[in-house]
C-alpha positions as CSV (number, residue, x, y, z in Angstrom):
1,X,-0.9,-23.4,-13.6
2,X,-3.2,-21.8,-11.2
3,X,-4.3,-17.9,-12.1
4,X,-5.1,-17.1,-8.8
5,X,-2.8,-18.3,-6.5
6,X,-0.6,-15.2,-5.7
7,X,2.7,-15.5,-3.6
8,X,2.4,-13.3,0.0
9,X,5.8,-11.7,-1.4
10,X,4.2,-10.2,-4.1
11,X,2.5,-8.3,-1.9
12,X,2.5,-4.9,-0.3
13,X,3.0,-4.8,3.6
14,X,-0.6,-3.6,4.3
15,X,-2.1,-5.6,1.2
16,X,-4.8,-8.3,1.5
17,X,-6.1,-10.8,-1.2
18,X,-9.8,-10.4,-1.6
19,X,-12.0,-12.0,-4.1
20,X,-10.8,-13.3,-7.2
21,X,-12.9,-14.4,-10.7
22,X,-11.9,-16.7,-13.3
23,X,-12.4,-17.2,-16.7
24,X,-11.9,-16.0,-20.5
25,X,-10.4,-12.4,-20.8
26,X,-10.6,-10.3,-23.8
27,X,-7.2,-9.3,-24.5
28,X,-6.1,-8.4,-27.5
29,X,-2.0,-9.9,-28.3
30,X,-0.6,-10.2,-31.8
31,X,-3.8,-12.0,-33.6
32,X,-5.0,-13.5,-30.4
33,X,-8.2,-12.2,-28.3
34,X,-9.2,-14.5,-25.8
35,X,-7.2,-15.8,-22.9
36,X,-8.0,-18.0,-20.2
37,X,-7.5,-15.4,-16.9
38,X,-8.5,-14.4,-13.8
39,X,-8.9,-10.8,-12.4
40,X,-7.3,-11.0,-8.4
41,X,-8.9,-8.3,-6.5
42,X,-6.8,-6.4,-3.1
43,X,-7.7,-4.1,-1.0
44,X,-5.0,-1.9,-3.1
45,X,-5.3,-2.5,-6.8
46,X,-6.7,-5.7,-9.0
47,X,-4.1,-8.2,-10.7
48,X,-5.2,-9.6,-14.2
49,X,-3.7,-13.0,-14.1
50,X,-3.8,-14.2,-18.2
51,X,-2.3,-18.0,-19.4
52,X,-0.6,-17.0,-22.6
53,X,-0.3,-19.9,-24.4
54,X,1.4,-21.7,-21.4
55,X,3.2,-18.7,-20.2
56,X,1.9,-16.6,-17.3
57,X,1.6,-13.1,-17.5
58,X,0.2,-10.3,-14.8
59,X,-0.6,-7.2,-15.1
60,X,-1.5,-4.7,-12.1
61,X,-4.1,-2.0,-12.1
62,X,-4.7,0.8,-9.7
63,X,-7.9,1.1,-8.4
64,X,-7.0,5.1,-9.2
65,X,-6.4,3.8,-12.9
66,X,-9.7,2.2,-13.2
67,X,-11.9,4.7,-14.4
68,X,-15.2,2.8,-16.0
């Protein structure tokens, strides 16, 4: 399973895939802390891109939302 890859449909119109990072993200789910992930960055929000134990999950942040 690739983190990165994102499909152009789950994209806005105007939205363009910038630079991405991948590695271990601290995210805290049940017991577990540490996820293999990658962070997608656009030129309208950031995608966290987490492997949870075989099972994708995303999560989108606004670059409004992002505040440190």
């Amino acid at each position: 399973m690739s983190l990165i890859d994102i499909d152009e449909s789950e994209l806005y119109p105007t939205e363009k895939i910038g630079p991405a990072v991948e590695g271990t993200i601290i995210y805290k789910v049940g017991e577990q802390t540490h996820f293999k992930g990658a962070y997608i960055t656009t030129n309208e929000r950031m995608i966290m891109s987490v492997d949870m134990n075989g099972e994708p999950y995303r999560r989108v942040f606004s670059y409004q939302d992002i505040v440190q």
